[in-house]
MMTF fields as JSON, N, C-alpha, C and O atoms, coordinates in Angstrom:
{
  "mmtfVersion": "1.0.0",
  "mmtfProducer": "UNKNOWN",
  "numBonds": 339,
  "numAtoms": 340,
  "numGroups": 85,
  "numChains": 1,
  "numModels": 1,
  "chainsPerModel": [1],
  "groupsPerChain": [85],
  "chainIdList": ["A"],
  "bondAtomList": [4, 2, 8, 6, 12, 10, 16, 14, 20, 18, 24, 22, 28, 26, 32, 30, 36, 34, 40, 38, 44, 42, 48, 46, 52, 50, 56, 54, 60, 58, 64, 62, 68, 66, 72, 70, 76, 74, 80, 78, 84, 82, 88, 86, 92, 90, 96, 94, 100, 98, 104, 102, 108, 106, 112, 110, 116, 114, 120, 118, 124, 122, 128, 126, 132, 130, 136, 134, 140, 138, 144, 142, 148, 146, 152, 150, 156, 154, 160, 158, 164, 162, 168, 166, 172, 170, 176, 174, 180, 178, 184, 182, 188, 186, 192, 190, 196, 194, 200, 198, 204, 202, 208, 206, 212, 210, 216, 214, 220, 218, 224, 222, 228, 226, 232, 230, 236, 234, 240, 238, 244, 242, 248, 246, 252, 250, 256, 254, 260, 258, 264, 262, 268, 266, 272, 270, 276, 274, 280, 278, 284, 282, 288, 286, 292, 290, 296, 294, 300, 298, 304, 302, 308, 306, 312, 310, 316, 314, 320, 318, 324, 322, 328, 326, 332, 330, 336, 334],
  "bondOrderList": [1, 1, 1, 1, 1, 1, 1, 1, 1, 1, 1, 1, 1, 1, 1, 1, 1, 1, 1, 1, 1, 1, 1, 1, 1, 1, 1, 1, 1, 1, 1, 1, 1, 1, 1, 1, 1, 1, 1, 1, 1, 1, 1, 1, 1, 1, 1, 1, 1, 1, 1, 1, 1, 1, 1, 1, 1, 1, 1, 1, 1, 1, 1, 1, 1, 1, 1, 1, 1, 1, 1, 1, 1, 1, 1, 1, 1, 1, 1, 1, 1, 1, 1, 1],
  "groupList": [{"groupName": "UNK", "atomNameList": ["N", "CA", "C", "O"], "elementList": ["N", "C", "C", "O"], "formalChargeList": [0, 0, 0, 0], "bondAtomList": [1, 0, 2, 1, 3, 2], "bondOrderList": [1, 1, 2], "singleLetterCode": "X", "chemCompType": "L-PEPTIDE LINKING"}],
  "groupTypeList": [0, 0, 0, 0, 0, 0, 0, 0, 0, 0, 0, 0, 0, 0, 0, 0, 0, 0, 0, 0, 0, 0, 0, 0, 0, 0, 0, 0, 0, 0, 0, 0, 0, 0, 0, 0, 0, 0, 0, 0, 0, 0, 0, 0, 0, 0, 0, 0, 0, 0, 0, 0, 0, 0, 0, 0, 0, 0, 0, 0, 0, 0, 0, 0, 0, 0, 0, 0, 0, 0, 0, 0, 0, 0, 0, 0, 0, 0, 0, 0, 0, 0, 0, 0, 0],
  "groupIdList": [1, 2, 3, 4, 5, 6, 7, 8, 9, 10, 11, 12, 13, 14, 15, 16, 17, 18, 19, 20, 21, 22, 23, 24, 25, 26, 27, 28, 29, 30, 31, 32, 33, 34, 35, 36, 37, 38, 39, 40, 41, 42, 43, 44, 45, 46, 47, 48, 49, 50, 51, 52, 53, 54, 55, 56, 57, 58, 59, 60, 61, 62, 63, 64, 65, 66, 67, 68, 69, 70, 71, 72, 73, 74, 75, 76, 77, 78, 79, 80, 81, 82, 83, 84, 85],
  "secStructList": [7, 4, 4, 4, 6, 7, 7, 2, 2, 2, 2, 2, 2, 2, 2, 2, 2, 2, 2, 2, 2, 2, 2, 2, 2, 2, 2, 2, 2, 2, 2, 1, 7, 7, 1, 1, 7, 1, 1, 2, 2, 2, 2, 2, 2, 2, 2, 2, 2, 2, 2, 2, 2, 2, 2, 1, 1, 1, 7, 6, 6, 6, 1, 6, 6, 6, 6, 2, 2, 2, 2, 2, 0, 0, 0, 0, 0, 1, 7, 7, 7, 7, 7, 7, 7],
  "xCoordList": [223.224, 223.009, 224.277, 224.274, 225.803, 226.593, 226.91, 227.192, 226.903, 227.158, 226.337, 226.689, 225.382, 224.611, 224.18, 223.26, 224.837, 224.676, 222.846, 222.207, 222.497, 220.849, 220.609, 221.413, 219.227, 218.732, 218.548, 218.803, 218.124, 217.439, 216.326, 216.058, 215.739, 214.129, 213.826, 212.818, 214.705, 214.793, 215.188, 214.785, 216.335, 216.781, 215.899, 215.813, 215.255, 213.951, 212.755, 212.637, 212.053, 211.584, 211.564, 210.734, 213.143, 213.69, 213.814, 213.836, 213.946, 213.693, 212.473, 212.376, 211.438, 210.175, 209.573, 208.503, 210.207, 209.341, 210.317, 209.651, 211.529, 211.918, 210.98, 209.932, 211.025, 210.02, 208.735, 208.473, 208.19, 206.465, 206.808, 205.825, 207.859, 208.094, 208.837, 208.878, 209.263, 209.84, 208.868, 208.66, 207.687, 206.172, 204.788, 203.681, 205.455, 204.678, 205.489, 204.891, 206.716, 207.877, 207.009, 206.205, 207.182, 206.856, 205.504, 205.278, 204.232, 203.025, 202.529, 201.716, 203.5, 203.592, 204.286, 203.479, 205.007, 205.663, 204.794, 204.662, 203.947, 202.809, 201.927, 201.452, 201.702, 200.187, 200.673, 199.969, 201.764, 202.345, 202.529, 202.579, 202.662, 203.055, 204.373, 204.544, 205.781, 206.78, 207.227, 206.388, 208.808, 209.154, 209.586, 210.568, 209.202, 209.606, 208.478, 207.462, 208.617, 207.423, 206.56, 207.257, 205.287, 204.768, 204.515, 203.762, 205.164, 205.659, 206.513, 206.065, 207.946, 208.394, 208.355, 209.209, 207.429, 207.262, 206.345, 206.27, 205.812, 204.909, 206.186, 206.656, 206.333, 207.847, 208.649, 209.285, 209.046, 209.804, 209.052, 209.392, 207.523, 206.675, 206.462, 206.748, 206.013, 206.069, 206.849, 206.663, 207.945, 209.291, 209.386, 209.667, 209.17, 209.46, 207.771, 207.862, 206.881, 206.116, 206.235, 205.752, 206.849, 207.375, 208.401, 208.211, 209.586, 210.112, 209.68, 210.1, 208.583, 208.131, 207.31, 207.434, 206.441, 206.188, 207.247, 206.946, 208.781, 209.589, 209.766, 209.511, 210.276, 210.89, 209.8, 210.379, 208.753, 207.681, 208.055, 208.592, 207.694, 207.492, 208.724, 208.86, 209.392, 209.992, 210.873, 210.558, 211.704, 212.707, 212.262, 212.703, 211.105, 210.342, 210.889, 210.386, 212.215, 212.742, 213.824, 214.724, 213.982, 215.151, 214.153, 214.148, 213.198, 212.277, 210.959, 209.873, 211.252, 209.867, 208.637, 207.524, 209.173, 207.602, 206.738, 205.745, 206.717, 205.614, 203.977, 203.085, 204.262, 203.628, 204.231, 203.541, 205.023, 205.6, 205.103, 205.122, 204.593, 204.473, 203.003, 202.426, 202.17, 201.007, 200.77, 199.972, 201.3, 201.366, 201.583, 200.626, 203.013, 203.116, 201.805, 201.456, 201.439, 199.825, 198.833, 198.456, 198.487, 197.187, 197.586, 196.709, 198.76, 199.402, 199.669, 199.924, 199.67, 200.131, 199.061, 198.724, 198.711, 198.089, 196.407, 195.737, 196.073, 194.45, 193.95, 194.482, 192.3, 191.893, 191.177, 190.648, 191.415, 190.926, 189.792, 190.03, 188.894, 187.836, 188.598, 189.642, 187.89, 188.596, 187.227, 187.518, 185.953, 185.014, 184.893, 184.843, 184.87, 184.157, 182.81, 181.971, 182.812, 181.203, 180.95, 179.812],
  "yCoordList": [91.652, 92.154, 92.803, 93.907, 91.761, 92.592, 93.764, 94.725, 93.824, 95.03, 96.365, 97.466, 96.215, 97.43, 97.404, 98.051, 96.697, 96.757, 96.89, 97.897, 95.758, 95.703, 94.528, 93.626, 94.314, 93.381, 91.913, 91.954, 90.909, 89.48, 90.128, 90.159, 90.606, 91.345, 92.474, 92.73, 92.97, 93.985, 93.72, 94.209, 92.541, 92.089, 91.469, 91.762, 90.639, 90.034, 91.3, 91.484, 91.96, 92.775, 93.819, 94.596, 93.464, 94.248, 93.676, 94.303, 92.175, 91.201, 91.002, 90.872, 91.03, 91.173, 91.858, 91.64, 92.965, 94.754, 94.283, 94.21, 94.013, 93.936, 92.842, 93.289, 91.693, 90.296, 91.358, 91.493, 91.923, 92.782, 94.006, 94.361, 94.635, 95.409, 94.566, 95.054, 93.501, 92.394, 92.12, 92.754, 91.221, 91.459, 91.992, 91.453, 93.986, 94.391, 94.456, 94.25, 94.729, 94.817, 94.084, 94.608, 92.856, 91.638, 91.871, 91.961, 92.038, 92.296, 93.182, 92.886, 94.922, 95.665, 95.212, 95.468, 94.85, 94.046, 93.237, 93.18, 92.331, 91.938, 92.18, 91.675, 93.418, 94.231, 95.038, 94.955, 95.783, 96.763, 95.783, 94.577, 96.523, 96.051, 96.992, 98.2, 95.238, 95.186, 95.124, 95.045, 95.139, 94.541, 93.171, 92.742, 92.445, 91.011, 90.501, 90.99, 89.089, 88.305, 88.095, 88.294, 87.766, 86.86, 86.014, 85.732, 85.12, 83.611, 83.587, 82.95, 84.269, 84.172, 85.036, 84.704, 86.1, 86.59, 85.562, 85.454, 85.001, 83.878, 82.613, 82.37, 82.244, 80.831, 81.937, 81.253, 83.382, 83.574, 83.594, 83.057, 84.184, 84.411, 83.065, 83.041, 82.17, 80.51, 80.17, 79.404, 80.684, 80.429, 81.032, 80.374, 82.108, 83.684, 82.546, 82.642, 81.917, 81.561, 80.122, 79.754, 79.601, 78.241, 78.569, 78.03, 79.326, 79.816, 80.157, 79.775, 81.071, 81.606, 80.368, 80.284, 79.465, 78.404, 77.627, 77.072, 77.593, 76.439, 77.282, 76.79, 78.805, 79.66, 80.665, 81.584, 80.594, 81.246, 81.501, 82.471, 80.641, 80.63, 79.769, 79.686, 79.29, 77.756, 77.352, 77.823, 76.668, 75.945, 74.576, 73.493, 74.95, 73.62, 72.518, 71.554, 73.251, 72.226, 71.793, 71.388, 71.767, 70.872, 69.964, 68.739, 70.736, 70.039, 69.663, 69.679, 69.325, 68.487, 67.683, 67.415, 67.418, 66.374, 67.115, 66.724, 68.53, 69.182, 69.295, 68.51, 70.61, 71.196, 70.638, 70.039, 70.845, 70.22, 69.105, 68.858, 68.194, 66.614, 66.595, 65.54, 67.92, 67.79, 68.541, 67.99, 69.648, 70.054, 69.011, 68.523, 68.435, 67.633, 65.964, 65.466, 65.54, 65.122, 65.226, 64.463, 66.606, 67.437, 67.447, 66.919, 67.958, 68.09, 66.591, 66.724, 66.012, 64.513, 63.079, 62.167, 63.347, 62.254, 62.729, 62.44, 63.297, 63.605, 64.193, 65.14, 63.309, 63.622, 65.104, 65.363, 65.924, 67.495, 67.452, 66.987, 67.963, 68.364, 69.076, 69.708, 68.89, 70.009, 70.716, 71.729, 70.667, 71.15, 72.497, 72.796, 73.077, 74.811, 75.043, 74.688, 75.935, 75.882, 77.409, 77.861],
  "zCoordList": [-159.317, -157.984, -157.459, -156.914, -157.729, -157.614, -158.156, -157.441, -159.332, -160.184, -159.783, -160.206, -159.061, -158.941, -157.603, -157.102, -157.144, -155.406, -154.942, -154.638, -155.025, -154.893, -154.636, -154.874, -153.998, -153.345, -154.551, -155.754, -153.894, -154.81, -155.385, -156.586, -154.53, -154.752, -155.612, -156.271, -155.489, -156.52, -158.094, -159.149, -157.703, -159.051, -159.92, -161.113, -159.37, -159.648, -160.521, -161.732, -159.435, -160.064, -161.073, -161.547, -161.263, -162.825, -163.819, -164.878, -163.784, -164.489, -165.419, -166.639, -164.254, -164.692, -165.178, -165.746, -165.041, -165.816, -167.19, -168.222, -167.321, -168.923, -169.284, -169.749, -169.221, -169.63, -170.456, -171.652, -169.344, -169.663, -170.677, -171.327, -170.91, -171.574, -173.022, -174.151, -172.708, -174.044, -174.399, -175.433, -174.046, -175.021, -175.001, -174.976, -175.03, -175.277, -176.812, -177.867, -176.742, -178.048, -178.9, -179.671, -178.751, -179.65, -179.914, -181.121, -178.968, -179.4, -180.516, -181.392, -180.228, -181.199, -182.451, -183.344, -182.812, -183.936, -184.652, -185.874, -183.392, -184.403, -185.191, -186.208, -184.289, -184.807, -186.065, -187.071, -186.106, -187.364, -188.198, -187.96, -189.509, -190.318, -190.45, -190.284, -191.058, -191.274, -192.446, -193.344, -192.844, -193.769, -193.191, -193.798, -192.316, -192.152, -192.167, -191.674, -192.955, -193.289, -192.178, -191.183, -191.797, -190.505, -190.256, -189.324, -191.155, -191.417, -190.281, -189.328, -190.093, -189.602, -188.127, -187.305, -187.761, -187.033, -185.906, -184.682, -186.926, -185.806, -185.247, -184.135, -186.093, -185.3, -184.551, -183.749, -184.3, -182.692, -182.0, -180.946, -182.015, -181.518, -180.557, -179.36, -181.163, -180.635, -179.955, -179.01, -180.297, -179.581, -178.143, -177.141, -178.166, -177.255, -176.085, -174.861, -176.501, -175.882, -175.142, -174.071, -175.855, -175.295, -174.464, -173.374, -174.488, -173.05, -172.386, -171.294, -172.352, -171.307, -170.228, -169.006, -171.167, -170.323, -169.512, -168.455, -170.148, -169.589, -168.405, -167.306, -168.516, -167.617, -166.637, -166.057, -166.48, -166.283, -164.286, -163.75, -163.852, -162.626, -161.88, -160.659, -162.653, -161.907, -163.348, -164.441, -163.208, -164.387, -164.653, -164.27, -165.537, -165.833, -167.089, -167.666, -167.151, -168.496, -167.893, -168.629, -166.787, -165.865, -164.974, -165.096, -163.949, -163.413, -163.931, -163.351, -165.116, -165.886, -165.174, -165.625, -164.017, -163.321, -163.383, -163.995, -162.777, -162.293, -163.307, -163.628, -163.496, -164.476, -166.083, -166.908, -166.172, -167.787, -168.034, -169.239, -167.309, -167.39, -167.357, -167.622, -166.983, -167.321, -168.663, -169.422, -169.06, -170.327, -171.132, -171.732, -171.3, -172.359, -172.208, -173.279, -171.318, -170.906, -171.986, -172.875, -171.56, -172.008, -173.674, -174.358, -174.434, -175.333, -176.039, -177.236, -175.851, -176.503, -176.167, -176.923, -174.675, -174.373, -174.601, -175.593, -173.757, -173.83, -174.955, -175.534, -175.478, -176.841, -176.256, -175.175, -177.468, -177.376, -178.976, -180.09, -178.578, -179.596, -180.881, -180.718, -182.346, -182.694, -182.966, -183.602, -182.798, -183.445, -182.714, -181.521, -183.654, -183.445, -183.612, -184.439, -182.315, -182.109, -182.938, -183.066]
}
């Protein structure tokens, strides 16, 4: 904000257009074919997705009660079907 003399709001909203433009990157990467395996394209992928949950809306991997505490819940505690219909 200092560096470019601009608002919270603005900073923010520049934030967010890279994020949406970071996975469309990653989306396209998926869809082409590479010379990198997609073995490994899937574990950043996972990765690049599990931040986005911690960091999404709120700093949910410092403030874990919220939402995180029902993820990891739903994720660990509650039985989930596996049958496909």
């Amino acid at each position: 904000m200092k560096q470019h003399n601009t608002s919270r709001q603005d900073a923010i909203n520049k934030l967010l257009e890279m994020v949406k433009s970071a996975w469309k990157d990653i989306n396209e990467a998926c869809l082409n074919p590479t010379e990198v395996p997609m073995n490994f394209l899937l574990r950043v992928v996972n990765l690049v997705r599990m931040i986005d949950v911690l960091y999404k809306d709120e700093d949910n991997y410092t403030n874990a009660g919220g939402l995180m505490k029902d993820y990891i819940k739903t994720l660990l505690v509650n039985k989930m079907s596996a049958r496909i219909s």
